[in-house]
N, C-alpha and C positions, 0 to 999 in steps of 0.2 A: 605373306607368311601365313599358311597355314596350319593354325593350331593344332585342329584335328587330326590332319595327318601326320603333323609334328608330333602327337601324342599315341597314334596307333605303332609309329617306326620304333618310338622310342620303347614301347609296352614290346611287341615283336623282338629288337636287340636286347631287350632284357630277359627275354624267355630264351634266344639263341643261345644266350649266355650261361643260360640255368642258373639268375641270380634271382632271389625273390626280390619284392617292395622291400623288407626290411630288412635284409640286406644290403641292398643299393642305399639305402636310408642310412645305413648306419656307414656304409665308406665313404657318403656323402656330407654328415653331420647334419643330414635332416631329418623331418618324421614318415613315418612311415603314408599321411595323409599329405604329402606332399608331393610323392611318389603319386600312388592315386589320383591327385588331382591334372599335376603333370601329363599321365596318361589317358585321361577323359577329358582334356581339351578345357579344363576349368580355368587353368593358369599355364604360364609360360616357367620354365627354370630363372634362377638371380639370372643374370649375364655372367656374376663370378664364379656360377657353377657349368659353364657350358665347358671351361677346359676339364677338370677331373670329369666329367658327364663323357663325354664322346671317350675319353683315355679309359674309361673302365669299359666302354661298351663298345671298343675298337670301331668308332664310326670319326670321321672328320666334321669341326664345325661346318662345314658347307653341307655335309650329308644332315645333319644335324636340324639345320635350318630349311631345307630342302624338305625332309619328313622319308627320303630314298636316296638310297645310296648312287651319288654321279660315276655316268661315267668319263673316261678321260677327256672327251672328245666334249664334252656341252661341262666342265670343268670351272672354266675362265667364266664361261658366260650365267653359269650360275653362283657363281662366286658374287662378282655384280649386283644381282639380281637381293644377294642375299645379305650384302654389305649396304644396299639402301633399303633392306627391309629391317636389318638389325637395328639400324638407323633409327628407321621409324616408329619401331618397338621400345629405345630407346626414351624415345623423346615422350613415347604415353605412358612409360612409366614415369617418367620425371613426371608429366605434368597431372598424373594420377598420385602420388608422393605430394605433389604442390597441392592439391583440391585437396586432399585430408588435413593435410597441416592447415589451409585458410579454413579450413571447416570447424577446426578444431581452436582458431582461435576467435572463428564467434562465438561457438559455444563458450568457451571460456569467459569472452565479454560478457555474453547474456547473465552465463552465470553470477558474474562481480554484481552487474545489476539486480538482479532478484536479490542477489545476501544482501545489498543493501537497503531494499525496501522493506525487507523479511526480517531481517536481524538490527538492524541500526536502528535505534530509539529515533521519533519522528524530529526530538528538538535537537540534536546532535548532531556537528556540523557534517559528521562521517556518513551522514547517509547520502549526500547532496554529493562527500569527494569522492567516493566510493562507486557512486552513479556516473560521476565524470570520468572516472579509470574505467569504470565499465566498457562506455558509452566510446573511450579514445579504442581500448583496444579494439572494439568492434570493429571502430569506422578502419582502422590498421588492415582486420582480416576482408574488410571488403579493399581496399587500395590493394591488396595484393590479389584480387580475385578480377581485378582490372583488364582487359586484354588489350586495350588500347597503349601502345607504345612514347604517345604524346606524356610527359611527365606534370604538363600544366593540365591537362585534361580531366589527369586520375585525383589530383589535386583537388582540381573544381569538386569532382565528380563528388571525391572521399567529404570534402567539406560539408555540400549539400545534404549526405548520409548523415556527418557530426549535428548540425543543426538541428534538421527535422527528427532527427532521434531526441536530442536533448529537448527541444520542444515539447514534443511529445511528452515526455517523461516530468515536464514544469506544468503540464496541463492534466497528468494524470495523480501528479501532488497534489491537485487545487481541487480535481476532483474530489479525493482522499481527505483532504481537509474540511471540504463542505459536507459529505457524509459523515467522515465521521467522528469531528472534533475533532481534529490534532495540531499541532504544529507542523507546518510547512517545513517538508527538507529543503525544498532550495530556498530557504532566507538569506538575503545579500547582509540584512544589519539585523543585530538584536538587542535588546534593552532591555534590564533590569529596572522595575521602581520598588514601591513598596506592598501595592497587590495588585499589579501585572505584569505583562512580558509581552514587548510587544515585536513585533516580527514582519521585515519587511522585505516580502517577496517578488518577485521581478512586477509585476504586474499589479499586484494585491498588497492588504497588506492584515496580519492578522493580533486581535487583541488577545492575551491568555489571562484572564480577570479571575480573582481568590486563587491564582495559580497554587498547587502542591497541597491543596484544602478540597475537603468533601463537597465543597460548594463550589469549584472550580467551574469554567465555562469559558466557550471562546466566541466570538467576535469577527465574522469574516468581510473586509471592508472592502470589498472590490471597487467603488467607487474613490475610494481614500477622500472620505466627505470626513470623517472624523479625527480628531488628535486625542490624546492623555487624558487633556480635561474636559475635551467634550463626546467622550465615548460611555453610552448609558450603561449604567456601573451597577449592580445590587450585591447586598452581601448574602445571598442566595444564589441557586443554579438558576439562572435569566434563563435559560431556554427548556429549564422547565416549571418554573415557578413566576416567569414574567408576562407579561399583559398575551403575548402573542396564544401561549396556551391556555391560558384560564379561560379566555373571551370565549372557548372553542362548547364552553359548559355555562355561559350565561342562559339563565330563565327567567321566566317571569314566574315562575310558581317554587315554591319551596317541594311538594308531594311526588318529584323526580327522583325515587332513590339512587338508581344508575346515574345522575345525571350530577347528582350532590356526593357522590362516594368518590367519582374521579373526579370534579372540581374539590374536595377536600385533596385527592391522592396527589395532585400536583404541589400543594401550595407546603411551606414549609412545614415540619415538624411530623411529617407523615411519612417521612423515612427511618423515624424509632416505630413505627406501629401502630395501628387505631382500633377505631370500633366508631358507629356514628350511631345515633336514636333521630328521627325526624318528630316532632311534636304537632303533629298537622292542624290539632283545636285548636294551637296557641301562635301557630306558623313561627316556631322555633324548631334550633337543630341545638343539638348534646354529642360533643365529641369529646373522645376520652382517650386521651393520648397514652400511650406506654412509660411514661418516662416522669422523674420526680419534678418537683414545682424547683428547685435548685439546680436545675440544669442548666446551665447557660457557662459561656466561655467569653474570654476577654472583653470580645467586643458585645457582649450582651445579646446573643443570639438569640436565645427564647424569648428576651421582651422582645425584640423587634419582629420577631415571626409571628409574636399574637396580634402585633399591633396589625401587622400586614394582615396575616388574616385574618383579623377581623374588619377592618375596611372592605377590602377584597369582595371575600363573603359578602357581606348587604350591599357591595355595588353589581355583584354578576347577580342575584337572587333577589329578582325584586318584592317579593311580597315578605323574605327572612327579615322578623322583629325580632329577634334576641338570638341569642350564642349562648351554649355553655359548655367551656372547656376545663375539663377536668382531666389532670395529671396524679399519680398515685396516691399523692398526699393535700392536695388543695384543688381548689373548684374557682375557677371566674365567670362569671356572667357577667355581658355586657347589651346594653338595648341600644336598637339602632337609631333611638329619638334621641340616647343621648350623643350617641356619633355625632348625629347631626347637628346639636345644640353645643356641643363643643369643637368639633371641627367645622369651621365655615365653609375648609374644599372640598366639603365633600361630594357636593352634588356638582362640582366643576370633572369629576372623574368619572367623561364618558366613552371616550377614546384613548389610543395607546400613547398619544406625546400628553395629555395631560394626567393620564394615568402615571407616566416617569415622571414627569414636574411635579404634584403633588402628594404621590405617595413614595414612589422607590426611591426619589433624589430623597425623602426625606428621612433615609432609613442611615444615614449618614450625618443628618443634625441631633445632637445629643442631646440641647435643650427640649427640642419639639418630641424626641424620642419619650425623656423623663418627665414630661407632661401631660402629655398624652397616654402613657401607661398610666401615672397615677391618676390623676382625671378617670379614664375609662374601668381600671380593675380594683381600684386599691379606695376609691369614695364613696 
């Protein structure tokens, strides 16, 4: 079947006719760009327009399909000719009809998947079923994109798709969770305690600690070495206020201004605001917090953050003798002879496990908490 000249016959009996494009468009119930196309060999006619098509342009489908009018004699044998070319004209529309429809229902899988990464909150079981509807329809638009006839083949085939797609998409959660804080969409189990949520993913498993509080933080255990009670806890932001950050700003000299601004900007209470003084005669530092000496919430926030930072402070800064932190309406100073005259662990806090064991685990003992403030601010 040739288009081309199937499009020049048809342009010519429409001009014998003295019927314009848009005319023939309009006895046809098409556009006038259809017309056009028909005749420059862009597209073929529906097949349900080939009878009113040759009845308006007094031409036979054989002539039709031909692109030249037969004559009687080569008839029969172009008839033939043009009955296994309709044929096969046939069958690349169908299977051109089929390629847009399978095309169009990956797209539409991709799609389910994206809104579910995009839109579905990450702790929310809807982003994980969401992902799985995605993920089914896809593998659907590739099984009909199959050409192989075997039905256990396209099976395998489609299955192998389902896997390594869902795979995929469980390792670019974990990615996602380790950049950037979140809860895991594909968690199989999840738990409620009293400050955290813990979350357990095919492979992983993840802690969400002060969950739904400003000090929130997660916890990613890919080794699953940890349970409830034995996952290191603080009532601060751990990954930015815990051993692993601060250590990154230990010195041996206090006279580091850059050096002492962001070891103060990590450590608690420097998310209302500061200002710092370095005292270099006296190898003291003066920080002056935004916020009143009354601030503190249930659990005793502001004592436990001076206490922290004040430890902290004289174990990263070796040569700091004294602190002074001053809030809008009161001032504490504390000296680091008496840290050490009243805490005995102090000099045991030179690394990060006995850093937890002796100071973070203890931001959680109430006795040692109310002792240690009054002892250090209030004697």
């Amino acid at each position: 079947m040739d288009q081309k000249k199937i499009g020049e016959f048809l342009c010519a009996c429409r001009k014998k006719k003295k019927i314009t494009q848009t005319e023939l468009a309009e006895k046809l119930g098409v556009t006038n760009k259809s017309i056009s196309n028909w005749e420059n060999a862009r597209c073929m006619p529906d097949l349900s327009l080939f009878k009113p098509l040759c009845e308006i342009l007094d031409i036979s489908v054989n002539d039709l399909l031909s692109g030249e009018k037969i004559d009687k004699e080569e008839y029969v044998k172009k008839s033939e000719e043009n009955i296994f070319s309709a044929i096969d004209y046939s069958r690349k529309i169908l299977m051109s009809h089929e390629k847009k429809i399978n095309s169009m229902i990956l797209f539409i899988g991709l799609i389910i998947i994206i809104g579910a990464f995009a839109i579905a909150p990450t702790d929310s079981s809807w982003g994980s079923i969401y992902s799985i509807v995605g993920v089914s329809v896809f593998t659907y638009g590739s099984f009909r994109f199959f050409r192989t006839k075997r039905l256990h083949k396209r099976v395998f085939l489609s299955a192998i798709i389902f896997s390594v797609f869902l795979a995929f998409l469980i390792i670019l959660d974990f990615i996602s969770v380790l950049n950037y804080h979140v809860a895991p969409r594909f968690s199989l189990l999840k738990s409620t305690g009293s400050d955290m949520i813990v979350y357990e993913a095919p492979f992983y498993k993840v802690y969400r600690i002060n969950y739904d509080t400003k000090n929130e933080y997660y916890i990613v255990d890919a080794k699953k070495e940890y349970t409830e009670d034995t996952i290191p806890k603080s009532p601060f932001k751990r990954d930015r206020s815990g051993f692993a950050s601060i250590v990154r700003y230990k010195n041996r000299y206090i006279g580091n201004n850059s050096n002492t601004g962001n070891l103060i900007n990590t450590l608690p209470l420097a998310e209302h605001g500061y200002t710092f003084e370095i005292d270099a005669t006296h190898e003291g530092l003066i920080i002056n917090y935004h916020l009143t000496s009354w601030y503190q919430d249930t659990d005793d926030y502001f004592k436990k953050a001076l206490i922290y930072n004040t430890i902290s402070m004289f174990t990263m800064i070796g040569n700091l003798k004294y602190i002074t932190f001053n809030t809008s309406n009161i001032s504490y100073r504390v000296e680091k002879s008496k840290v050490e005259s009243i805490y005995p662990d102090f000099e045991k806090i030179e690394d990060e496990k006995n850093f937890d064991k002796y100071l973070e685990d203890k931001m959680y003992d109430e006795q040692f908490l109310e002792e240690m403030f009054n002892k250090l601010f209030l004697e």
